[in-house]
DSSP file (Angstrom, degrees, kcal/mol; ACC not computed):
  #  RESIDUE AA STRUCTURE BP1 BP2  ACC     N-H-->O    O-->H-N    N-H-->O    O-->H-N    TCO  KAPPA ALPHA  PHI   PSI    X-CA   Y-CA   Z-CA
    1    1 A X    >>        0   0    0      0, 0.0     3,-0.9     0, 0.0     4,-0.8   0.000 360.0 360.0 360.0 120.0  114.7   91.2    1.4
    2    2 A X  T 34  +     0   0    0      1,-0.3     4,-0.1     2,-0.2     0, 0.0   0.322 360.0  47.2 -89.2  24.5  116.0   88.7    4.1
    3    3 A X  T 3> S+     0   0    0      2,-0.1     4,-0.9     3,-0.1    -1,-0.3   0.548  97.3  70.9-110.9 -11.8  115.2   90.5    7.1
    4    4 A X  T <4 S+     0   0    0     -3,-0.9    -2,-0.2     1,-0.2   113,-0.1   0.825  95.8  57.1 -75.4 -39.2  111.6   91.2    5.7
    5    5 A X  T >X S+     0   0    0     -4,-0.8     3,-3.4     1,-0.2     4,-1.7   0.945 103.9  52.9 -59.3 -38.4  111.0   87.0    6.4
    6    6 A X  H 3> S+     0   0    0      1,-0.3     4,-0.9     2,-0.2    -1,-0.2   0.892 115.2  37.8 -70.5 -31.5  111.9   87.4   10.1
    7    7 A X  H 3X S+     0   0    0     -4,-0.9     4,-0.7     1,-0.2    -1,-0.3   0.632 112.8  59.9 -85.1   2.0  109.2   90.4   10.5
    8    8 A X  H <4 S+     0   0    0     -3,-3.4    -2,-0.2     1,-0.2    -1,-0.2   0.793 101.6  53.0-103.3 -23.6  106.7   88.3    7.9
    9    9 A X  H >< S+     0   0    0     -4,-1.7     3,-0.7     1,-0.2     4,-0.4   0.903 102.0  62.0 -80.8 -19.2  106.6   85.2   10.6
   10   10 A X  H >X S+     0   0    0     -4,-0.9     4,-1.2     1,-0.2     3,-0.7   0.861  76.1  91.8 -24.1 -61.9  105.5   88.0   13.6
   11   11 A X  H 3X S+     0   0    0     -4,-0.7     4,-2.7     1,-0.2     5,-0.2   0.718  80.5  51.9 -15.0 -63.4  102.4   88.6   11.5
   12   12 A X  H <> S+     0   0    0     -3,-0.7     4,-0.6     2,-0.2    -1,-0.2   0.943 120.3  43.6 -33.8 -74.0  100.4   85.5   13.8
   13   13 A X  H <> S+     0   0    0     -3,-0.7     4,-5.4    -4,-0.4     5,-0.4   0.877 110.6  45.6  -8.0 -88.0  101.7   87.6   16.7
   14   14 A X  H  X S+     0   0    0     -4,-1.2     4,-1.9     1,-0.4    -1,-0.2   0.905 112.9  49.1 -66.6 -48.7  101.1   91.0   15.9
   15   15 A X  H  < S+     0   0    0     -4,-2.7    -1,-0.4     2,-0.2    -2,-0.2   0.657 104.4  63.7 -97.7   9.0   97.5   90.5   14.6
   16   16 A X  H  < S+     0   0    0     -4,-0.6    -1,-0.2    -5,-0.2    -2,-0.2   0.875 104.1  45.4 -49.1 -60.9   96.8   88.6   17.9
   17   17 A X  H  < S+     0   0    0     -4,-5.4     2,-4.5     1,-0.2    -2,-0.2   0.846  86.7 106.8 -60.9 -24.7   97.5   91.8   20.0
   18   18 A X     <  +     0   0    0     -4,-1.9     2,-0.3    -5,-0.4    -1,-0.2  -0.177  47.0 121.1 -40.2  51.1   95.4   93.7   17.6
   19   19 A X        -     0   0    0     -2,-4.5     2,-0.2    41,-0.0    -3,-0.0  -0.961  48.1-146.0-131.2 143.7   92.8   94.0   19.8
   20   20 A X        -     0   0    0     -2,-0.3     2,-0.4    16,-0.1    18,-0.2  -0.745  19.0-167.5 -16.2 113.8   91.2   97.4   21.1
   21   21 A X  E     -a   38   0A   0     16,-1.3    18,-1.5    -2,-0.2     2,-0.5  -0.968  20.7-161.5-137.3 113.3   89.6   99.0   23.9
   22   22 A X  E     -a   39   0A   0     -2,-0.4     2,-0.4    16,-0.2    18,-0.2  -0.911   9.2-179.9 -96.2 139.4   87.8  102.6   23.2
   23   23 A X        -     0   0    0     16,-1.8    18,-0.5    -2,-0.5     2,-0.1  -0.954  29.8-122.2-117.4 126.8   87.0  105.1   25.7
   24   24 A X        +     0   0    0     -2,-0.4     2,-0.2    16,-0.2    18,-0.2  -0.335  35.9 168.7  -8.4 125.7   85.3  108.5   25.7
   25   25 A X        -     0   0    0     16,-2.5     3,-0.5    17,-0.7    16,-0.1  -0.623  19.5-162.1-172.1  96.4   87.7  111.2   27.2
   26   26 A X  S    S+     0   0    0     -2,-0.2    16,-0.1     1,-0.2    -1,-0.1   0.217  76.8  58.2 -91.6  37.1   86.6  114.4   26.6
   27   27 A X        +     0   0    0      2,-0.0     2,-0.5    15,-0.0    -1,-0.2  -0.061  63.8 118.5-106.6  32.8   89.8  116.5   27.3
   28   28 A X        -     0   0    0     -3,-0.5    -3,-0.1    14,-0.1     5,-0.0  -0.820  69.6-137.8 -97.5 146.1   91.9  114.9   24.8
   29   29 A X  S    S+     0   0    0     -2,-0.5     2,-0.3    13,-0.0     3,-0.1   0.297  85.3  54.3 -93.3   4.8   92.6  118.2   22.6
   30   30 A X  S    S-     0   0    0      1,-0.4    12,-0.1     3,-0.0    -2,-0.1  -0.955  92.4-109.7-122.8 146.2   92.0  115.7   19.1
   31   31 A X  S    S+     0   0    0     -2,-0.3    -1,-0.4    10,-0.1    10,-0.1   0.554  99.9   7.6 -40.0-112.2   89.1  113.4   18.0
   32   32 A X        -     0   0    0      9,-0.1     2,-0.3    -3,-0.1     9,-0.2   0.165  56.1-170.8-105.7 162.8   91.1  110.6   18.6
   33   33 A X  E     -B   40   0A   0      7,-1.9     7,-3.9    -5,-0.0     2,-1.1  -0.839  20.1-149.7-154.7 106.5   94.9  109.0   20.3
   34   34 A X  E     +B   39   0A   0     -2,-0.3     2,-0.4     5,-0.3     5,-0.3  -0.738  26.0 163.9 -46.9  95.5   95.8  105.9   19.8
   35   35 A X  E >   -B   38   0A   0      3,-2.3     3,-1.0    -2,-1.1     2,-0.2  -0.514  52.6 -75.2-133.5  93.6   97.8  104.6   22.5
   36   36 A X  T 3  S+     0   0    0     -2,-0.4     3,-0.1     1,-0.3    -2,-0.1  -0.068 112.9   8.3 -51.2  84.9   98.0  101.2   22.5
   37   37 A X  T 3  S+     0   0    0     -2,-0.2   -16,-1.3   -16,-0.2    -1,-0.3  -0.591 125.3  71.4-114.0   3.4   95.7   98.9   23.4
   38   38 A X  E <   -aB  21  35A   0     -3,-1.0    -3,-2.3   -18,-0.2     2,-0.5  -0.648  57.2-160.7-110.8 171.8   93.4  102.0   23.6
   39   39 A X  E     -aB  22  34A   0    -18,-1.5   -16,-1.8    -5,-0.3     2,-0.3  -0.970  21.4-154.6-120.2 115.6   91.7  104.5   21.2
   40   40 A X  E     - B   0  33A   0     -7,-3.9    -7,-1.9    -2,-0.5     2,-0.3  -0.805   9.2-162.2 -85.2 159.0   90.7  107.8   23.1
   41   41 A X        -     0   0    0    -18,-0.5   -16,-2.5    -2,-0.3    -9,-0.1  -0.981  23.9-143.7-135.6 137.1   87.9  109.6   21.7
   42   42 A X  S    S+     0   0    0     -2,-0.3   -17,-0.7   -18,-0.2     2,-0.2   0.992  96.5  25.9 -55.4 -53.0   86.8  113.6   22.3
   43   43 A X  S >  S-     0   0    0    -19,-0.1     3,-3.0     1,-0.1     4,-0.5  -0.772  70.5-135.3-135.2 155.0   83.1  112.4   22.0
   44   44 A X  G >  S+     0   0    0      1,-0.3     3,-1.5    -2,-0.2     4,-0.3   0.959 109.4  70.1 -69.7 -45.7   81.1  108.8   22.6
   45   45 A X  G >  S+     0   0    0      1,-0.2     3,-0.9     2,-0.1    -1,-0.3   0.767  89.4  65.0 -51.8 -15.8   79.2  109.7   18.9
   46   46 A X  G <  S+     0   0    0     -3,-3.0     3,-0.4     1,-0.2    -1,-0.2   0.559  83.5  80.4 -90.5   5.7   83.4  108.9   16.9
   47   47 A X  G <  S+     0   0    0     -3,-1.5    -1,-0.2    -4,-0.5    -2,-0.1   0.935  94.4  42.0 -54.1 -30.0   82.8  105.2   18.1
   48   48 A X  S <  S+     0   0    0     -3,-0.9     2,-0.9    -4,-0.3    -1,-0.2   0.597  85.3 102.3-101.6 -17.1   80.7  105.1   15.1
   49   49 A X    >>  -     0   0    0     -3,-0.4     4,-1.6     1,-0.2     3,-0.8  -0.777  56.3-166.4 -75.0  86.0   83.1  107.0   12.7
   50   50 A X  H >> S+     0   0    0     -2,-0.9     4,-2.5     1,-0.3     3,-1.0   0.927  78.2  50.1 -91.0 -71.9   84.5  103.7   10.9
   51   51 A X  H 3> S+     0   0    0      1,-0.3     4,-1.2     2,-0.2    -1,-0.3   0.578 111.5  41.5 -78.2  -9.7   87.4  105.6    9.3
   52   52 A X  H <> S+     0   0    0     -3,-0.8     4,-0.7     2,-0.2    -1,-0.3   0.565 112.7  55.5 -96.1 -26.7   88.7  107.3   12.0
   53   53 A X  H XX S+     0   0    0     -4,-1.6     4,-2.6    -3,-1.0     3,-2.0   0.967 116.7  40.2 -40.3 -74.7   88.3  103.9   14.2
   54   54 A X  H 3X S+     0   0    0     -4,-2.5     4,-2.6     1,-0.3     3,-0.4   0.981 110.9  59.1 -53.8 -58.2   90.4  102.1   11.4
   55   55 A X  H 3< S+     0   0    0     -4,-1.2    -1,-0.3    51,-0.4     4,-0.2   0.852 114.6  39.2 -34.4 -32.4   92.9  105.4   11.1
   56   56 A X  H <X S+     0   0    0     -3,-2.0     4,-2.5    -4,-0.7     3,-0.4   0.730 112.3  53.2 -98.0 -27.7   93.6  104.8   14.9
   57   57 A X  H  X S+     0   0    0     -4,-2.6     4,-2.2    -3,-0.4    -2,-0.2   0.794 105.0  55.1 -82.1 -15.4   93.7  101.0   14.5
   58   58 A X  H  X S+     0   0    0     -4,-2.6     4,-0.7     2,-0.2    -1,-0.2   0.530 109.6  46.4 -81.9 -10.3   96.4  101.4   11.6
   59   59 A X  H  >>S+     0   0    0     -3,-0.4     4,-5.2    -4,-0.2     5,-0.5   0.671 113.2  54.1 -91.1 -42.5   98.9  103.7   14.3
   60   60 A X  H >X5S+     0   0    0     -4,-2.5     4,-1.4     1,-0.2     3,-1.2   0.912 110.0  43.0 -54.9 -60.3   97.9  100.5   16.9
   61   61 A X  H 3X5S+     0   0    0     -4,-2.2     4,-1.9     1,-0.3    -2,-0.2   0.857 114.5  50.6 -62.7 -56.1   99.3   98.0   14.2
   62   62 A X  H 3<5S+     0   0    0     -4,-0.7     6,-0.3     2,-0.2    -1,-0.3   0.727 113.6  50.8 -67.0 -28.6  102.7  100.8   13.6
   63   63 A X  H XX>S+     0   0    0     -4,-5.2     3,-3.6    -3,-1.2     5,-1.7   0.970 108.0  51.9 -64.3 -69.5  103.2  100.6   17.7
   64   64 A X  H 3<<S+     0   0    0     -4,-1.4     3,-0.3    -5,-0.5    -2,-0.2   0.788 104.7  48.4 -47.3 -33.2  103.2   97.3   17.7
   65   65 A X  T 3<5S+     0   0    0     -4,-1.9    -1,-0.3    -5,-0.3    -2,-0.1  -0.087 116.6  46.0-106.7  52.3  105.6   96.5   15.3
   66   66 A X  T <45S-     0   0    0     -3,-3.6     4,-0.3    52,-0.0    -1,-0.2   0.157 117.9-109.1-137.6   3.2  107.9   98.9   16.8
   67   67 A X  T  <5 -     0   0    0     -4,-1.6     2,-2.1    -3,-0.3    -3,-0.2   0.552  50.0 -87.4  75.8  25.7  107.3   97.8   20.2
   68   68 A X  S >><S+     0   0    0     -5,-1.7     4,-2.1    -6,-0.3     3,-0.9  -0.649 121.1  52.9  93.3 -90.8  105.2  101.0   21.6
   69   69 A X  H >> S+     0   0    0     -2,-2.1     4,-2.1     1,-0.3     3,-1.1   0.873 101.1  50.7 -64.4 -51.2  107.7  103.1   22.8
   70   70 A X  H 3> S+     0   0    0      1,-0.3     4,-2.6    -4,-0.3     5,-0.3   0.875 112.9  64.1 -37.6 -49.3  110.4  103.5   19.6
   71   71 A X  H <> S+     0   0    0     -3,-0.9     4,-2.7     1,-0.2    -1,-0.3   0.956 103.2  36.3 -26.4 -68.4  107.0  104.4   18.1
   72   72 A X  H <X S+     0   0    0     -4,-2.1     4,-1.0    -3,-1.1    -1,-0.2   0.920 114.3  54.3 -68.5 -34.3  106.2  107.3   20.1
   73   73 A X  H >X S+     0   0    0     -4,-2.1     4,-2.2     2,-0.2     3,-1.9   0.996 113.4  46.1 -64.8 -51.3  109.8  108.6   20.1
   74   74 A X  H 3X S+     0   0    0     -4,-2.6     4,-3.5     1,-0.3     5,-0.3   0.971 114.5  54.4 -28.3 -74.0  109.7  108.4   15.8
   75   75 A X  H 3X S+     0   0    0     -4,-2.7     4,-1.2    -5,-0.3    -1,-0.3   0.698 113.3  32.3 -42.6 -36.3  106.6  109.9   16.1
   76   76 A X  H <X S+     0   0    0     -3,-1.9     4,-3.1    -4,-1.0    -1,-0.3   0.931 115.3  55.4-110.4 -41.7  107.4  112.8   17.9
   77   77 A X  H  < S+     0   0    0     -4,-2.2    -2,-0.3     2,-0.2     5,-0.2   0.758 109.7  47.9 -35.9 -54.5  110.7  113.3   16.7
   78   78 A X  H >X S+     0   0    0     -4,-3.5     3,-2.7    -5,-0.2     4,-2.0   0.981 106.8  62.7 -28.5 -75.5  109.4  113.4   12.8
   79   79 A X  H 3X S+     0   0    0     -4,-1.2     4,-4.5    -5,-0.3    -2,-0.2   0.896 107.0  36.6 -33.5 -44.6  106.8  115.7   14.1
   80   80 A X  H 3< S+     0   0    0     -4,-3.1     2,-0.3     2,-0.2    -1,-0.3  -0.171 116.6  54.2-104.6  60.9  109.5  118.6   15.2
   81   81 A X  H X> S+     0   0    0     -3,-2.7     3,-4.5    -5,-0.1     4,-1.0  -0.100 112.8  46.7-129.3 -75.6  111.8  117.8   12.1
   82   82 A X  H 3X S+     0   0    0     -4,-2.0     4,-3.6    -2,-0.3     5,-0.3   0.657 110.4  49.7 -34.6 -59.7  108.7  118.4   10.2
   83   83 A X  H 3X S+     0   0    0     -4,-4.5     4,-0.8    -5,-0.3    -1,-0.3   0.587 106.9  54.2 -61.4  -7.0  107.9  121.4   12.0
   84   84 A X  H <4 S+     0   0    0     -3,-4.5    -1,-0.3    -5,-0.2    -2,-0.2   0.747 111.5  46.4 -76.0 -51.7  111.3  122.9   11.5
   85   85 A X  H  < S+     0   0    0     -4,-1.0    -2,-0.2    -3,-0.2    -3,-0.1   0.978 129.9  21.7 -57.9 -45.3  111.0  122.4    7.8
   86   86 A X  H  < S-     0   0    0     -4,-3.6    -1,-0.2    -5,-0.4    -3,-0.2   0.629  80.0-145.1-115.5  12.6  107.6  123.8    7.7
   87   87 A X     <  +     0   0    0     -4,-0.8     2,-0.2    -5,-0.3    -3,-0.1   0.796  66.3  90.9   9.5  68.6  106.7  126.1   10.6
   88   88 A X     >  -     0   0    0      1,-0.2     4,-0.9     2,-0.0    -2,-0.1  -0.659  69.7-133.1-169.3 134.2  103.2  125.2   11.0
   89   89 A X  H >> S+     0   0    0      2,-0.2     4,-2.8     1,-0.2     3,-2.6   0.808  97.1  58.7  -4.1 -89.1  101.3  122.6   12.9
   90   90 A X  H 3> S+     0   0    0      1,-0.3     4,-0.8     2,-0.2     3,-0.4   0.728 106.0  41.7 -14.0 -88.0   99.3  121.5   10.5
   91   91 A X  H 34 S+     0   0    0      1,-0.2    -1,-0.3     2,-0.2    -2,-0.2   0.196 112.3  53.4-105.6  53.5  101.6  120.3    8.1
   92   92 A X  H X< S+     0   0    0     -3,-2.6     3,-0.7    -4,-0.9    -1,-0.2   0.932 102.3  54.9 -13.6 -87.9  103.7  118.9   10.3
   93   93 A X  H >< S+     0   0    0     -4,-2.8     3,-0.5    -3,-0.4     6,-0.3   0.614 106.3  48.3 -60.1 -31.6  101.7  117.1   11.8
   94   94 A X  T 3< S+     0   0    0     -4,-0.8    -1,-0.2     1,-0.2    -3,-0.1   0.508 104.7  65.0 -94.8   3.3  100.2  115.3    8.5
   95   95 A X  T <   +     0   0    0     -3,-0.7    -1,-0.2    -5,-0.2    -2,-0.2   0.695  65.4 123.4 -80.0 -23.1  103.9  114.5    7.2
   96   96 A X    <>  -     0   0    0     -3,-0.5     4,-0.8     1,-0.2     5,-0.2  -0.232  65.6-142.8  13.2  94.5  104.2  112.6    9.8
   97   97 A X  T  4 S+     0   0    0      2,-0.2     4,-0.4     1,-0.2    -1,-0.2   0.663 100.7  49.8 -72.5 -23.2  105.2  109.2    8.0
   98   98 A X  T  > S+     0   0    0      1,-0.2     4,-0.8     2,-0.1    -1,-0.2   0.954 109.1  45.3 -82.7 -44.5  103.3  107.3   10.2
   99   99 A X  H  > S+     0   0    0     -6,-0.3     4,-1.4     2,-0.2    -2,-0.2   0.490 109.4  63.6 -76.2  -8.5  100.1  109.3   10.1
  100  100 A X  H  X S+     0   0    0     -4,-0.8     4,-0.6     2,-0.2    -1,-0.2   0.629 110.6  43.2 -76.8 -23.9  100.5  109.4    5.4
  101  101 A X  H  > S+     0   0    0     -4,-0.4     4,-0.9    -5,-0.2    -2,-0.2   0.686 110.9  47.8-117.5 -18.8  100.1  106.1    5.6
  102  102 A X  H  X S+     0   0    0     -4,-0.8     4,-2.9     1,-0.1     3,-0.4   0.958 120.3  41.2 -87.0 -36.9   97.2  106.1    8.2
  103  103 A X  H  < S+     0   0    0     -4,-1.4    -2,-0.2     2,-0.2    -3,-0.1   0.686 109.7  60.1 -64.4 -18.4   95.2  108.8    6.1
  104  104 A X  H  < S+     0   0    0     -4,-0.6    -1,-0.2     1,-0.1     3,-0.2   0.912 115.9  27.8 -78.4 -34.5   96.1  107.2    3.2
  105  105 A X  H >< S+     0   0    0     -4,-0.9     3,-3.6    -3,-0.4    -2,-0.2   0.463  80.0 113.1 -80.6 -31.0   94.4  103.9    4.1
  106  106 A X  T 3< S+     0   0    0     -4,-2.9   -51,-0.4     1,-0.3   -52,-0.1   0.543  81.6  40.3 -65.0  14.7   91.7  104.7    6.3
  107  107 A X  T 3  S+     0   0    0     -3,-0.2     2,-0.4     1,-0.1    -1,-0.3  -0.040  91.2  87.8-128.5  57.9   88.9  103.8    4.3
  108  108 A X    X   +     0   0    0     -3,-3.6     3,-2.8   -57,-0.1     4,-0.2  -0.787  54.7 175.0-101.7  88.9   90.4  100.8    2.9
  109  109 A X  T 3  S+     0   0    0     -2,-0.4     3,-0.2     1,-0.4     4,-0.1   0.464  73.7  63.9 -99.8  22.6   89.2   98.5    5.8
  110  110 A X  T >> S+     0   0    0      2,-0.1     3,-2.1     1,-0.1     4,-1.1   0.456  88.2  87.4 -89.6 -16.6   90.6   95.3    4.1
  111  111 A X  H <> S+     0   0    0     -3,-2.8     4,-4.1     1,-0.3    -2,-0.1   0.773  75.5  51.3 -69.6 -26.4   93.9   97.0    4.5
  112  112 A X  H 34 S+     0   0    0     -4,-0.2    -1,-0.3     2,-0.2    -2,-0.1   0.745 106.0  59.3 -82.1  -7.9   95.0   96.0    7.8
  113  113 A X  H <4 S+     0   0    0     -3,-2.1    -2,-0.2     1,-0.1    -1,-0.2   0.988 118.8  31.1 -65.3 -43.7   94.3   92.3    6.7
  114  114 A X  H  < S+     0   0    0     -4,-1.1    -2,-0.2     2,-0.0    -1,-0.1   0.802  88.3 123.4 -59.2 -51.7   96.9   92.8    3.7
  115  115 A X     <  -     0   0    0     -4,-4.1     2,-0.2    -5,-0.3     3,-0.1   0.032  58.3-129.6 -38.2 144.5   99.2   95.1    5.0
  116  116 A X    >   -     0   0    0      1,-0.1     3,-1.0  -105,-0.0     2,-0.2  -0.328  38.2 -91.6 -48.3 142.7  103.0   94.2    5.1
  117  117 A X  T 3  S+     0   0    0      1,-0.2    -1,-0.1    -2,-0.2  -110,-0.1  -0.686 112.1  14.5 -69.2 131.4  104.8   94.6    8.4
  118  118 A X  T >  S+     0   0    0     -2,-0.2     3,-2.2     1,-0.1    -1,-0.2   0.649  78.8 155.0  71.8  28.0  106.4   98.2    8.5
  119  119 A X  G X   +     0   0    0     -3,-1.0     3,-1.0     1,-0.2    -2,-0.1   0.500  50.5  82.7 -65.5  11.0  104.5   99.4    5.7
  120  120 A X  G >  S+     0   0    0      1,-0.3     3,-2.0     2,-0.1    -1,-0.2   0.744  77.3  73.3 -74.8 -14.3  104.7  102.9    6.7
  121  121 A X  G X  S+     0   0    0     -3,-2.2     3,-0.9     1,-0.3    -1,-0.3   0.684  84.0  60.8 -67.3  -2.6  108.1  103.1    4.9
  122  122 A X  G <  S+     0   0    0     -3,-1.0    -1,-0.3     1,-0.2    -2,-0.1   0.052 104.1  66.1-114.6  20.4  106.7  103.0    1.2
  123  123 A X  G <         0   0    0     -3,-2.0    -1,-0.2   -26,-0.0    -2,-0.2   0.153 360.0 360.0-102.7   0.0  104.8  106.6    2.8
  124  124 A X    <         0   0    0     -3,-0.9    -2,-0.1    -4,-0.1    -3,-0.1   0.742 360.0 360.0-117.4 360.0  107.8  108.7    3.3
């Protein structure tokens, strides 16, 4: 695919910005939100929860190579087509193409070295 090279030289880029900042914030209504460059967390004890770290650091890699916002609109926009299709939260929420591909991978924690740019498409 010849738009795939343009997004494969980015790669340098993209896992520069890969960097993190977590905070404790207990009124966020989830363990965790990515929202990039930070990870909120309900409680100081998911710092230590490896796969749900990485789950949050695989939505930071899907922001960034949509450039943050397009992210969040996708994202939220999936969410209420899902939730028309299935009228219930739940799964919605885990149809999500961005969030199959973070549940599918979080405990592969080699994954983000490997991953492809825009691999969330081979999830939907």
């Amino acid at each position: 695919m010849r738009w795939l090279f343009h997004f494969e030289c980015l790669r340098p880029i993209i896992s520069y910005l890969s960097f993190t900042m977590i905070f404790a914030f207990r009124f966020i209504p989830y363990s965790a939100i990515a929202l990039y460059p930070f990870i909120l967390i309900k409680r100081n004890e998911l710092r230590n929860n490896a796969s749900l770290i990485h789950h949050e650091k695989i939505h930071h890699r899907q922001q960034l190579e949509l450039w943050i916002l397009p992210f969040y609109l996708l994202y939220v926009l999936h969410y209420f087509f899902n939730l028309l299709k299935y009228h219930n939260h739940y799964k919605a929420y885990r149809a999500i193409i961005f969030e199959r591909e973070a549940y599918a991978m979080d405990n592969d924690f080699e994954y983000l070295k490997k991953r492809k740019p825009f691999a969330f498409l081979k999830f939907n």
